[in-house]
C-alpha positions as CSV (number, residue, x, y, z in Angstrom):
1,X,0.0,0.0,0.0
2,X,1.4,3.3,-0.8
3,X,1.6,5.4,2.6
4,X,2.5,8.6,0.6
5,X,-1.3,8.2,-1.0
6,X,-2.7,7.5,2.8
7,X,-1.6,10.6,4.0
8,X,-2.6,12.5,1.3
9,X,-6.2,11.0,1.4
10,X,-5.7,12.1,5.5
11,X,-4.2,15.0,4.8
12,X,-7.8,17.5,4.0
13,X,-8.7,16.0,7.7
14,X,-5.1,16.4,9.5
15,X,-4.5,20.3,8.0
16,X,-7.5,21.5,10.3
17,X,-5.8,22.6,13.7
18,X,-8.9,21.0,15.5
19,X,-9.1,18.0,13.7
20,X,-9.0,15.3,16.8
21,X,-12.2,17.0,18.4
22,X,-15.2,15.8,17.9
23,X,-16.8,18.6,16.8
24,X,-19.2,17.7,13.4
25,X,-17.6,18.9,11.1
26,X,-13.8,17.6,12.4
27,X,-15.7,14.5,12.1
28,X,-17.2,14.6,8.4
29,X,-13.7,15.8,7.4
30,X,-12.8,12.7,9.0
31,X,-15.4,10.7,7.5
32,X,-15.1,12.1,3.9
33,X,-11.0,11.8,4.2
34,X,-11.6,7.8,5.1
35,X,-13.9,7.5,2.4
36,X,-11.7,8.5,-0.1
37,X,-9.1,6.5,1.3
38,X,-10.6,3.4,1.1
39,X,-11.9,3.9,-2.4
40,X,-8.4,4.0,-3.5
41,X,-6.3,1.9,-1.3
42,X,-9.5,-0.7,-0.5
43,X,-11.2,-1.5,3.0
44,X,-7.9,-3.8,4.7
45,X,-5.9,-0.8,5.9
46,X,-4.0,-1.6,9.4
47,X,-4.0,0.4,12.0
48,X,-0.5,1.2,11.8
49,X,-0.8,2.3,8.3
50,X,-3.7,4.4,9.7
51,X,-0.8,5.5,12.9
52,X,1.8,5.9,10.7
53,X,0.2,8.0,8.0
54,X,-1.6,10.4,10.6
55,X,1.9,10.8,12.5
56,X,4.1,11.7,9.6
57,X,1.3,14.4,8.2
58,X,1.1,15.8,11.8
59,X,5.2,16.0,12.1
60,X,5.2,17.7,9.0
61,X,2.5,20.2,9.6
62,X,4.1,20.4,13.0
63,X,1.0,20.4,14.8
64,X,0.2,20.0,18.2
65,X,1.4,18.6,21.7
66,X,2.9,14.9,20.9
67,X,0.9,13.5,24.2
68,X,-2.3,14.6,23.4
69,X,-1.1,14.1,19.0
70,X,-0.3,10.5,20.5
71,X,-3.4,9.8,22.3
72,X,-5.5,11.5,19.5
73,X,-3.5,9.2,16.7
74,X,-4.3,5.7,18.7
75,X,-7.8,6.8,19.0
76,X,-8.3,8.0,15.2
77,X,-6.0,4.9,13.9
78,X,-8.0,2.2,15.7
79,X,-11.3,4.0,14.5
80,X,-10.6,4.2,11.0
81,X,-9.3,0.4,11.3
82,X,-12.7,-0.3,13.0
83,X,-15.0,1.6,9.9
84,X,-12.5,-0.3,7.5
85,X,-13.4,-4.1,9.1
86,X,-17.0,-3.1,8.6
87,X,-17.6,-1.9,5.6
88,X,-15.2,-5.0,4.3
89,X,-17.6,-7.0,6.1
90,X,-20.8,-5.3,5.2
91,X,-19.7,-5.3,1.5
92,X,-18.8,-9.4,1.7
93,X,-22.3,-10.0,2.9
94,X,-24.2,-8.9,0.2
Protein backbone atom coordinates (compact mmCIF):
# COMPACT_ATOMS: atom_id res chain seq x y z
CA UNK A 1 0.00 0.00 0.00
CA UNK A 2 1.39 3.34 -0.84
CA UNK A 3 1.63 5.41 2.58
CA UNK A 4 2.47 8.58 0.55
CA UNK A 5 -1.28 8.23 -1.01
CA UNK A 6 -2.70 7.53 2.75
CA UNK A 7 -1.56 10.58 4.00
CA UNK A 8 -2.63 12.54 1.26
CA UNK A 9 -6.16 11.04 1.41
CA UNK A 10 -5.75 12.11 5.49
CA UNK A 11 -4.21 15.04 4.77
CA UNK A 12 -7.80 17.47 4.04
CA UNK A 13 -8.67 16.04 7.65
CA UNK A 14 -5.07 16.40 9.51
CA UNK A 15 -4.47 20.30 7.98
CA UNK A 16 -7.51 21.55 10.33
CA UNK A 17 -5.75 22.57 13.68
CA UNK A 18 -8.88 21.04 15.49
CA UNK A 19 -9.10 18.01 13.67
CA UNK A 20 -8.97 15.31 16.85
CA UNK A 21 -12.16 17.01 18.42
CA UNK A 22 -15.25 15.76 17.95
CA UNK A 23 -16.84 18.61 16.80
CA UNK A 24 -19.23 17.73 13.40
CA UNK A 25 -17.55 18.93 11.10
CA UNK A 26 -13.81 17.58 12.35
CA UNK A 27 -15.74 14.46 12.10
CA UNK A 28 -17.17 14.56 8.43
CA UNK A 29 -13.72 15.84 7.43
CA UNK A 30 -12.78 12.65 9.04
CA UNK A 31 -15.43 10.71 7.46
CA UNK A 32 -15.06 12.14 3.95
CA UNK A 33 -11.00 11.83 4.19
CA UNK A 34 -11.63 7.75 5.08
CA UNK A 35 -13.93 7.49 2.42
CA UNK A 36 -11.66 8.54 -0.08
CA UNK A 37 -9.11 6.53 1.25
CA UNK A 38 -10.59 3.37 1.11
CA UNK A 39 -11.95 3.90 -2.43
CA UNK A 40 -8.45 3.99 -3.49
CA UNK A 41 -6.28 1.93 -1.26
CA UNK A 42 -9.50 -0.75 -0.53
CA UNK A 43 -11.21 -1.53 3.00
CA UNK A 44 -7.87 -3.84 4.68
CA UNK A 45 -5.88 -0.78 5.85
CA UNK A 46 -4.05 -1.64 9.44
CA UNK A 47 -3.98 0.37 12.04
CA UNK A 48 -0.45 1.16 11.82
CA UNK A 49 -0.77 2.28 8.33
CA UNK A 50 -3.70 4.37 9.70
CA UNK A 51 -0.80 5.49 12.86
CA UNK A 52 1.81 5.94 10.67
CA UNK A 53 0.23 8.03 7.97
CA UNK A 54 -1.58 10.39 10.56
CA UNK A 55 1.87 10.84 12.46
CA UNK A 56 4.07 11.67 9.64
CA UNK A 57 1.28 14.40 8.18
CA UNK A 58 1.14 15.82 11.82
CA UNK A 59 5.18 16.01 12.14
CA UNK A 60 5.24 17.67 9.04
CA UNK A 61 2.53 20.22 9.63
CA UNK A 62 4.12 20.39 13.01
CA UNK A 63 0.96 20.42 14.85
CA UNK A 64 0.16 19.95 18.24
CA UNK A 65 1.44 18.57 21.68
CA UNK A 66 2.94 14.92 20.93
CA UNK A 67 0.90 13.48 24.22
CA UNK A 68 -2.32 14.60 23.36
CA UNK A 69 -1.13 14.09 18.96
CA UNK A 70 -0.31 10.54 20.52
CA UNK A 71 -3.35 9.75 22.25
CA UNK A 72 -5.54 11.49 19.47
CA UNK A 73 -3.54 9.24 16.65
CA UNK A 74 -4.28 5.67 18.68
CA UNK A 75 -7.79 6.79 19.01
CA UNK A 76 -8.31 8.04 15.20
CA UNK A 77 -5.96 4.89 13.92
CA UNK A 78 -8.03 2.23 15.69
CA UNK A 79 -11.29 4.05 14.47
CA UNK A 80 -10.60 4.25 10.99
CA UNK A 81 -9.30 0.40 11.27
CA UNK A 82 -12.65 -0.31 13.03
CA UNK A 83 -15.05 1.55 9.93
CA UNK A 84 -12.45 -0.25 7.48
CA UNK A 85 -13.38 -4.11 9.05
CA UNK A 86 -16.95 -3.08 8.65
CA UNK A 87 -17.63 -1.90 5.63
CA UNK A 88 -15.18 -5.01 4.29
CA UNK A 89 -17.60 -7.03 6.11
CA UNK A 90 -20.77 -5.31 5.23
CA UNK A 91 -19.73 -5.29 1.49
CA UNK A 92 -18.82 -9.39 1.68
CA UNK A 93 -22.28 -9.97 2.94
CA UNK A 94 -24.15 -8.92 0.20
Amino acid sequence: MDVIALQTFLLPWLRVRTWHTRHPQDEERFHQALNVAFAQLGYSIPYERFYDAIHSVLVELEAGDELLRSKAIEQFARRAEVIGSYLFDVRNCQ
